[in-house]
N, C-alpha and C positions, 0 to 999 in steps of 0.2 A: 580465448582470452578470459580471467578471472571478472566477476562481475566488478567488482571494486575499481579496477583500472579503468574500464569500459563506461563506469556510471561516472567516474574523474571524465575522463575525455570527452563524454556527451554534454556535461555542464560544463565542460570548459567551452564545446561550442558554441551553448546556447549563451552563456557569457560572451563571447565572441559577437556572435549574433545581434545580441540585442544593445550590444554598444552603440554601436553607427547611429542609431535612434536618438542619443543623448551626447553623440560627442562628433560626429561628423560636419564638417563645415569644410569651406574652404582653404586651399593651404594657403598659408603666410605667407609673405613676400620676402623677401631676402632683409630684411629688416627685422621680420619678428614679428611685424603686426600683422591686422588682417585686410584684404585687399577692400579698395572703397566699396567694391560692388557688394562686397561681403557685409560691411560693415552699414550699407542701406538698408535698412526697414521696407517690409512690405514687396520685396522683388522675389521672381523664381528662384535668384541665383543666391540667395539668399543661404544660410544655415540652417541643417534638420532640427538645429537647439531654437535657432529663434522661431521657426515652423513648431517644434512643438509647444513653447511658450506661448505661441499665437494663438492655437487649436487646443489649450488648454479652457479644459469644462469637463461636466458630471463624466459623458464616455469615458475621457480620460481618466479620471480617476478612478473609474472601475475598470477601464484594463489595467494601469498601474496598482490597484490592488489584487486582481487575477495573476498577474504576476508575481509578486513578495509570496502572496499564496500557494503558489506553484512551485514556486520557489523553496519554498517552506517543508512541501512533501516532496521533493525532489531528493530534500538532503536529508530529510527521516526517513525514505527510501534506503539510501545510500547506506546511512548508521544500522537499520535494523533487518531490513530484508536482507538476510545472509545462511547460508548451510547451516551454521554450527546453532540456531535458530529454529531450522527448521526440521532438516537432515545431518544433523551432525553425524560423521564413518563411524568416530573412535567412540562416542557416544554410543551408537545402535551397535556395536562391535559390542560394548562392554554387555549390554541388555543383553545379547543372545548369547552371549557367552554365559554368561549366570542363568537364562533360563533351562540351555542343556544344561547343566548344571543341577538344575532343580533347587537351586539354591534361592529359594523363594524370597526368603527376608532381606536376603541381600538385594532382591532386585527392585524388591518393593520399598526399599531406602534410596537405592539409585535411581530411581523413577522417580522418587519426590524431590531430587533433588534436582534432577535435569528440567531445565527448562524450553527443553524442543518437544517441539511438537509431537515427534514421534512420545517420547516418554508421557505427556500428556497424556495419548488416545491412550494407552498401557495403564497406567496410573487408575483413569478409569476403570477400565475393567478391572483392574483387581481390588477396587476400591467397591465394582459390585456385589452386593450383598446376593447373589443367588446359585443356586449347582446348576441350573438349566446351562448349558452350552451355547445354544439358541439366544438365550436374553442376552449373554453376555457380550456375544460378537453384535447382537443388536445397538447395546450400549455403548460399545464400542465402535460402531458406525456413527452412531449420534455425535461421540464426540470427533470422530473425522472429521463431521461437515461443518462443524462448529468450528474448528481450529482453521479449514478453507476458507471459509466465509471471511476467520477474522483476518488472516492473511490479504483476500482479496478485496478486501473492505480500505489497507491501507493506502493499496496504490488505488482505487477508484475515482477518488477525489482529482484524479490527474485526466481523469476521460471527462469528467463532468468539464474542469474548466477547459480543458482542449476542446470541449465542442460548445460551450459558451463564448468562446472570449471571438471567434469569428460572428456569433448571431451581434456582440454587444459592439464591434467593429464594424458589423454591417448598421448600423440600426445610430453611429453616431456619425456615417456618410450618408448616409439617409436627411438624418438632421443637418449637417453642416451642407446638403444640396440644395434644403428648403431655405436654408436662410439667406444661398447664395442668390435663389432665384428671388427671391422674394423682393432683395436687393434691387436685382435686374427688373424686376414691377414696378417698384419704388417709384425706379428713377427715371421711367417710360421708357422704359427697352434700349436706351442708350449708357451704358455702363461705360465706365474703363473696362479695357482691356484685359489691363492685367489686374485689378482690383477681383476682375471674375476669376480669373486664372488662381490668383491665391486661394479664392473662396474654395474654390474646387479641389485644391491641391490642401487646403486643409480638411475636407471633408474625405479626402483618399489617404489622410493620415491616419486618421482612426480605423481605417480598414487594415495599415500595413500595422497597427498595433496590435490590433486581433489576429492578425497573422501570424504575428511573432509572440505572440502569449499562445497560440493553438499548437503551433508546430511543436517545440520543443516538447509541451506537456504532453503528446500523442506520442510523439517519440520515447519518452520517458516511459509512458501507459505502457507501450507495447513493449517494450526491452523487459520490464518488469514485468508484465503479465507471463511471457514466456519463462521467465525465472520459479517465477512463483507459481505455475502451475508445474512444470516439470521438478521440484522439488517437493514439493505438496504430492505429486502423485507418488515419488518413489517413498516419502516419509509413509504414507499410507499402506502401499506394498509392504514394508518393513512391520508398521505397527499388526498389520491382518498376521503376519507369521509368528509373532510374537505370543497377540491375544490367541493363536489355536495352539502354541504352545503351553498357556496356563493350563491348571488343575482347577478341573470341575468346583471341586470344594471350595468353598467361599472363605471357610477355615485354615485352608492349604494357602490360599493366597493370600491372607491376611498373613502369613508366618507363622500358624503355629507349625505342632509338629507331624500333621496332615491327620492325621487318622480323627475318625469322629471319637470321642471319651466310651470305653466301652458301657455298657447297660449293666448295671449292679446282678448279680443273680440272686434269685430269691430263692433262699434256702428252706428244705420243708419244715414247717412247724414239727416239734419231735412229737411223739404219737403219745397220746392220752394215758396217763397209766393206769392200769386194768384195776378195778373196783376189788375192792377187799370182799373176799368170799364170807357168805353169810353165815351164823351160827346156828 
């Protein structure tokens, strides 16, 4: 299946997903409204919207920012991570066709104008000033790992918060346990019942939100990661045939018209004329 399709249906899951968080409650009665039990404050049978209103604090706000955030790379994944990016066919077609070709200036106009990667790493080297062979595919490595890097630099942000947003989900049930106990100290070890049950059930709120800020963004990481490395590698394969296809001459690749300007010849001075005989 084409990435595009596949990145739509994944955020439509995690869309899916992460509703229930903000909109599930109890069904309505045949009337329309909502049942009493529903409608009481403070009970299990309560709504996940007044549950998370209840258990709203700082956690919360940092997993609801880890999410909009997630969110955010999620869909400039979607927009930029794409072939014609990174591997564009009819792109890398047109390059090697012009390079057997030998039609230098042509290729070193279509290289500036492309903006995939492959034409990049190309760009470069013909842009190096040197005849060595050697430096050239050197420089032209440099900038493969440079064009990697900044590929995998864009979806990383999505590992960071998939493996934050469980520590910051653990760490605000952590918090909402100590206040529940603290309660239960308070009040000498005779609590309500359910007063503790809420405590508890809001402090395992914030764990099911790091859950669902972790999940989708890992999910994302990895679908992306496989993308981006299996195009990143063939773009690279392409660019290496390419740069051993240029001409040595730094002058050749620049466009002129390859030959080095010949060396002037130095013509012999004409020969001395012979001294007028003496009288």
């Amino acid at each position: 299946m084409p990435p595009m399709p596949v990145a739509l249906a994944s955020l439509a899951a995690f869309v899916a997903c992460t509703a229930p968080a903000w909109a599930v409650g109890v069904p309505p009665n045949a009337a329309g409204a909502a049942s009493p039990a529903a409608a009481t404050p403070g009970t299990l049978s309560g709504s996940l919207r007044g549950l998370f209103l209840e258990s709203f604090d700082l956690f919360t706000i940092l997993l609801l920012m880890g999410s909009v955030y997630a969110g955010a790379i999620i869909v400039k994944c979607i927009l930029e991570i794409r072939p014609r990016f990174i591997f564009p066919v009819d792109g890398v077609e047109k390059l090697e066709r012009l390079a057997h070709a030998k039609r230098w200036t042509d290729l070193r106009l279509a290289a500036e104008e492309d903006p995939s990667m492959v034409a990049r790493i190309v760009r470069v080297a013909i842009r190096h000033r040197s005849d060595d062979r050697g430096s050239i595919r050197e420089a032209a490595e440099v900038a493969a790992s440079e064009q990697v890097a900044f590929w995998f630099r864009k979806i990383e942000p999505l590992n960071v918060v998939g493996n934050l947003g469980p520590l910051l989900g653990l760490a605000g049930t952590v918090w909402g346990m100590i206040i529940a106990f603290a309660s239960l100290g308070a009040s000498g070890g005779q609590p309500n019942p359910g007063a503790l049950s809420l405590g508890i059930s809001k402090a395992l709120f914030h764990t099911l939100l790091g859950l669902m800020l972790a999940v989708p963004s890992l999910l994302f990481f990895g679908f992306y990661r496989g993308i981006v490395d299996r195009l990143c590698t063939r773009a690279m394969s392409a660019a290496s045939e390419l740069v051993d296809m240029l001409p040595e001459s730094a002058r050749t690749r620049q466009g002129d018209d390859g030959e080095p300007a010949p060396r002037p010849v130095k013509r012999a001075a004409p020969p001395a004329p012979a001294p007028a005989p003496q009288t």
